[in-house]
C-alpha positions as a printed Julia matrix, in Angstrom:
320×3 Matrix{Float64}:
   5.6    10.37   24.69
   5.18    6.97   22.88
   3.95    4.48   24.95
   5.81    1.38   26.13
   5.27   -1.88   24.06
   3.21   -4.53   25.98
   5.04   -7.38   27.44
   2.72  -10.73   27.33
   4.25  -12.95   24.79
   2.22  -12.72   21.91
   2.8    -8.93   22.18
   6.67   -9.46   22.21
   6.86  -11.67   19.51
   4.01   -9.54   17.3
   6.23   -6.15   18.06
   9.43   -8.16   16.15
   6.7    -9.27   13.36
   5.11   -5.69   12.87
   8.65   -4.36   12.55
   9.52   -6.29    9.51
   8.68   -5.69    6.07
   5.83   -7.63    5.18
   7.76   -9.64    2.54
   9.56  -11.14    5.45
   6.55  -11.51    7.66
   5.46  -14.59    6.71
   8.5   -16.93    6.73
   9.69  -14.87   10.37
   6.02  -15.45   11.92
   5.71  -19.24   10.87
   9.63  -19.59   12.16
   8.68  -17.86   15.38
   5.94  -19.89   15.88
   7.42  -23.24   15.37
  10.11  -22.29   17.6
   7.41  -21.95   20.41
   5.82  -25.21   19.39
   7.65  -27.35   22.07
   7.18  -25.0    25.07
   3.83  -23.68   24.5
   1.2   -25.05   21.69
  -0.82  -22.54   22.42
   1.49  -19.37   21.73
   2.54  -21.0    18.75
  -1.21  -21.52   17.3
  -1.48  -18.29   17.85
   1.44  -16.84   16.28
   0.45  -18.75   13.43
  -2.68  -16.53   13.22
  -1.07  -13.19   13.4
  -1.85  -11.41    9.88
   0.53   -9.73    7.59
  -0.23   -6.09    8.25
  -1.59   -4.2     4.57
   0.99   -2.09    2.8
  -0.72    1.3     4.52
  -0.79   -0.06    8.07
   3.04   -1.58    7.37
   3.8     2.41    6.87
   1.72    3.91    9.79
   3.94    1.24   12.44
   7.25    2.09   10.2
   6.15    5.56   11.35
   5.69    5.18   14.95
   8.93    3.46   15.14
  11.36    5.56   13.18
   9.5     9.38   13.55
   7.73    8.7    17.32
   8.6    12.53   17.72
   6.23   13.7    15.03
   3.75   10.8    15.87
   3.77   12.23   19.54
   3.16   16.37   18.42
   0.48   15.21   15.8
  -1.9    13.28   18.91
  -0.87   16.22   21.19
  -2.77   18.19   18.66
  -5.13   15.14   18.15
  -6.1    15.6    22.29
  -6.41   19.55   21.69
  -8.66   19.08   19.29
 -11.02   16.54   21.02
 -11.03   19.2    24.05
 -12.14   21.9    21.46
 -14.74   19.23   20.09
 -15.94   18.7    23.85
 -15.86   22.21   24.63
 -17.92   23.49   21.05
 -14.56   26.05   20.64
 -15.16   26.87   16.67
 -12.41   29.3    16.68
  -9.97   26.44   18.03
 -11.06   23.87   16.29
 -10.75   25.85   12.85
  -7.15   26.2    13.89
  -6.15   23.3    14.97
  -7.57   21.14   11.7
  -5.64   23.35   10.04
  -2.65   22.34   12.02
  -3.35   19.1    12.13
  -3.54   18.68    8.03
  -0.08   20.08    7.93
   1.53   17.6    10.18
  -0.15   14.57    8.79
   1.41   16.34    5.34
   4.93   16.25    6.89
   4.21   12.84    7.91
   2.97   11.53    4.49
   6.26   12.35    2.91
   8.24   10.77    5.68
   6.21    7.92    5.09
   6.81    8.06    1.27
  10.49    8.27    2.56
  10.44    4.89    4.51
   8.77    3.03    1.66
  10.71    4.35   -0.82
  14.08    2.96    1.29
  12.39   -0.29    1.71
  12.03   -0.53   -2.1
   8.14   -0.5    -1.37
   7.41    2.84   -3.11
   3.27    3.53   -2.11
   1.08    4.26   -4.55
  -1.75    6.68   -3.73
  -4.46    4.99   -2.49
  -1.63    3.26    0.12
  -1.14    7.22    1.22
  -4.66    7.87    1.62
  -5.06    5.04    4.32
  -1.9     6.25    5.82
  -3.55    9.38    5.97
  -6.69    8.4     7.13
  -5.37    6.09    9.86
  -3.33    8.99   11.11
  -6.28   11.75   11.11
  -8.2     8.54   13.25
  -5.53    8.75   16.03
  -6.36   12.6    16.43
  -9.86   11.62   16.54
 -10.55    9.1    19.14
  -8.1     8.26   21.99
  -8.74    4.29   21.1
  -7.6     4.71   17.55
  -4.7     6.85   19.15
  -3.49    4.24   21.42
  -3.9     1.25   18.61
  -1.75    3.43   15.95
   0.89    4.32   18.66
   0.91    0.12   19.57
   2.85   -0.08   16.32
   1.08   -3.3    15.71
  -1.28   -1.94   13.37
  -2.82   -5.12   11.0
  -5.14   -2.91    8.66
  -5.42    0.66    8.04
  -7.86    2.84   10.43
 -11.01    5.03    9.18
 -12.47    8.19   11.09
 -15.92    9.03   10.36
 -16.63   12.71   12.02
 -15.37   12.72   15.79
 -16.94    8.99   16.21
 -15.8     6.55   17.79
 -13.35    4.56   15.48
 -14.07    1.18   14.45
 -11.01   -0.87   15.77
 -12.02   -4.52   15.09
  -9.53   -6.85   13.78
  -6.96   -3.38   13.82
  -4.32   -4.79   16.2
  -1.85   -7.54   17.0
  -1.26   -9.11   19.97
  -3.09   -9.89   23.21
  -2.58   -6.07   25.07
  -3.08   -4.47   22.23
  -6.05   -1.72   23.18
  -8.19   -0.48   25.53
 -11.66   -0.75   24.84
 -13.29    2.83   23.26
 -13.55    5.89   26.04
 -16.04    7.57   26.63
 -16.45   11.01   25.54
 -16.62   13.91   27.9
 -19.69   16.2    27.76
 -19.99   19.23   26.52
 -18.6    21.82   28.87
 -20.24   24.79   30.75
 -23.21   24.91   28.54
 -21.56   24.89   25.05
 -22.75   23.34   22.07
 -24.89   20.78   24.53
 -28.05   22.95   23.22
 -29.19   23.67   27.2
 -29.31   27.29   28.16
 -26.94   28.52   30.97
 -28.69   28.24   34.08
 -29.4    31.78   35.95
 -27.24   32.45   38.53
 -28.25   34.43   41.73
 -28.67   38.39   41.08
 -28.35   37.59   37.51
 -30.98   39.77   35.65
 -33.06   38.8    32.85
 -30.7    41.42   30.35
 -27.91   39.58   31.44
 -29.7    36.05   31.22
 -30.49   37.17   27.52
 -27.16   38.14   26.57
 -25.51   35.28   28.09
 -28.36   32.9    25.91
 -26.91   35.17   22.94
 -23.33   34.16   23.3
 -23.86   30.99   23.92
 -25.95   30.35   20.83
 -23.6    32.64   19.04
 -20.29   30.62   20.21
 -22.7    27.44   19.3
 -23.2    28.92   15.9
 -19.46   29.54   15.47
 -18.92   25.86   16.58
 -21.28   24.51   13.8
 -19.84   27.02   10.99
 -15.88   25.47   12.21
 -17.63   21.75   11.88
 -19.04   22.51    8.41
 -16.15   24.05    7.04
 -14.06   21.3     8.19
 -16.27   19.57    7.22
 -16.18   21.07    3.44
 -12.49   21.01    3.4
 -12.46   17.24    3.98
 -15.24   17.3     1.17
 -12.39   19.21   -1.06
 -10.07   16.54    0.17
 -11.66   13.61   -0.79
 -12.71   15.1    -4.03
  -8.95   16.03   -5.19
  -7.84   12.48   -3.89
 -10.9    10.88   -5.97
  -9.88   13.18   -9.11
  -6.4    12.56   -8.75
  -7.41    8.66   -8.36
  -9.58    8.59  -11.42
  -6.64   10.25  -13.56
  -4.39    7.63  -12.55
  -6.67    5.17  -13.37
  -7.49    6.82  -17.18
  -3.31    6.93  -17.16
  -3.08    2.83  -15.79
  -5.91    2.29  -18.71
  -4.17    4.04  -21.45
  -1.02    2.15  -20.27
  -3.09   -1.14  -20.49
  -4.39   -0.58  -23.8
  -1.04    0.44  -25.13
   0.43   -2.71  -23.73
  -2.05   -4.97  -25.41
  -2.08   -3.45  -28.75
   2.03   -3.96  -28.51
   1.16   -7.29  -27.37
  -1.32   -8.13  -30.37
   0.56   -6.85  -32.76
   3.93   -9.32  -31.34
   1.49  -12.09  -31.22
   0.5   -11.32  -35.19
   4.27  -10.69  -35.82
   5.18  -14.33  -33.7
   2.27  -15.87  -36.16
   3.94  -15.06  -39.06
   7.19  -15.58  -37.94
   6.44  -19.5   -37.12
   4.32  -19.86  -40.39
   7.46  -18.55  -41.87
   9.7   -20.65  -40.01
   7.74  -23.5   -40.83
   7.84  -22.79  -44.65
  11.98  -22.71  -44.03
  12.18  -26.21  -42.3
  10.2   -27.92  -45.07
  12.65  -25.87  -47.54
  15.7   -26.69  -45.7
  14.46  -30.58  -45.81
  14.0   -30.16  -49.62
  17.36  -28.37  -49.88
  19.13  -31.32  -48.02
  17.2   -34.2   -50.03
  18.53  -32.38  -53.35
  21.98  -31.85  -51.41
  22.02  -35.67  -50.58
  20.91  -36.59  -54.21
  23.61  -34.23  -55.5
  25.98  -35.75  -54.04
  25.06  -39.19  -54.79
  25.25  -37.99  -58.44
  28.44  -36.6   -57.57
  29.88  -39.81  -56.34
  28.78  -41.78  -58.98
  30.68  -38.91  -61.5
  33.82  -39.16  -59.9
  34.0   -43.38  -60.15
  33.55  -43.02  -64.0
  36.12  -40.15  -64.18
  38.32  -42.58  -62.51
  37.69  -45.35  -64.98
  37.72  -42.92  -67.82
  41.4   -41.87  -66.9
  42.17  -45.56  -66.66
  41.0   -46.48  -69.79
  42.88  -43.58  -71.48
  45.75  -44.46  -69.31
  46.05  -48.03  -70.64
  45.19  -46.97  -74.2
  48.18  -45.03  -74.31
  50.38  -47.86  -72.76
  48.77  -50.13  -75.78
  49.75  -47.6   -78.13
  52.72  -46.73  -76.99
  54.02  -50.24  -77.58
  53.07  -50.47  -80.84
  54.89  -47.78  -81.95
């Protein structure tokens, strides 16, 4: 079952932060801490310092919030498969990384899901570190506990069954435990000692013993390396299907700028243009204005013509 949040107050107030989307985070974490200015300096510095979580580990604490269930049966699996590790068990730990990639699948797209109702929609690389964070729960019981904190800052990265580097990873003042320990190997297995002899045991049966143990060790390293290969295959497909995207962004980018040069030519021309019309339009005006001058001056000597006509018809009218 999920664990319970920690209770100190930097914890409280970081589990309200690391619930929001990060757009919010900012404005609610410098409101939060100037509430707490008065009472307590000190909490309120440090709220100040809490960072906005990355886009990937913003999606890993949506996940441990809204789908604990699934988080929960994925680090079940995560603690089966560090037994099997412990243990050397090739067999089980074929099938349990092959259990294991199919829930982290099932969680991918309900993380895809969350972003996508947040109007955040991830882009692939954001997956990937979802991915990889999750995968780091199942691998070290550190990792496990700062993922299922839900106050994840930055996305986590597993390298083999190593201890995970959790530096910076996690808000708040109880946020982890420090790294456990790992438990040896078990009963001889995979540790690379021999079995010791046990009383009446003859040498035959010492042998065969040897055999199976370097035979289950064998089966052990073959489960490693082909987990090992199918991460290989992994990473590969993510890095092809990364590089295609970025030909695709590229092609986008050059398509964009010729449409951009070519509006820039067009937007030339256009104010060269437009700057021919205004020196036009002033000539059209100053031969408008002239015109009309002209115009004017017309219509005073029609009016003095018609007088004159007018009062040469009076003159001639009385002489007649």
């Amino acid at each position: 079952m999920m664990e319970p949040m920690a209770t100190d107050a930097l914890t409280a107030v970081a589990d309200e932060l690391y619930d929001l989307v990060p757009d919010e985070f900012t404005a609610a974490r410098n409101a939060r801490a100037k509430a707490a200015k008065d009472d307590d300096r000190e909490l309120s510095d440090r709220i100040t310092q809490l960072k906005k979580p990355s886009p990937a580990a913003w999606i890993v604490n949506r996940l441990v919030r809204e789908h604990a269930a699934q988080v929960d049966e994925l680090f079940d699996l995560g603690a089966e498969l560090r037994e099997a590790q412990a243990h050397g068990d090739g067999r089980a730990l074929t099938t349990l990384g092959s259990q294991r990639r199919k829930l982290v699948s099932a969680l991918l797209a309900l993380a895809t899901e969350l972003a996508d109702a947040a109007d955040r929609s991830p882009s692939r690389a954001v997956l990937d570190e979802v991915e990889q964070t999750l995968i780091a729960g199942t691998v070290d019981e550190a990792a496990e506990a700062a993922v299922r904190s839900g106050r994840l800052v930055r996305s986590l990265q597993a390298v083999g069954f190593e201890e995970v580097d959790l530096d910076g990873a996690v808000a708040g003042e109880a946020s982890v435990a420090g790294p456990t320990k790992r438990r040896p190997a078990a009963r001889g297995k995979a540790s690379g000692k021999k079995p010791a002899a046990r009383k009446g045991e003859s040498d035959e049966d010492r042998e065969a013993a040897e055999r199976a143990a370097e035979k289950e060790r064998d089966a052990a390293a073959r489960a490693a390396r082909e987990q090992a290969e199918a991460d290989l295959r992994d990473a590969r497909d993510r890095a092809e299907a990364a590089d295609r995207a970025l030909a695709e962004a590229e092609d986008l980018l050059h398509a964009a700028e010729w449409n951009a040069d070519e509006l820039r030519d067009e937007r030339h021309d256009l104010e060269a243009r437009l700057k021919e019309l205004r020196t036009e339009i002033a000539a059209a005006e100053r031969d408008e204005r002239d015109a009309e001058r002209v115009r004017a001056k017309a219509a005073v000597a029609v009016d003095r013509a018609r007088d004159d006509v007018e009062a040469a018809e009076a003159a001639l009218d009385r002489l007649g």
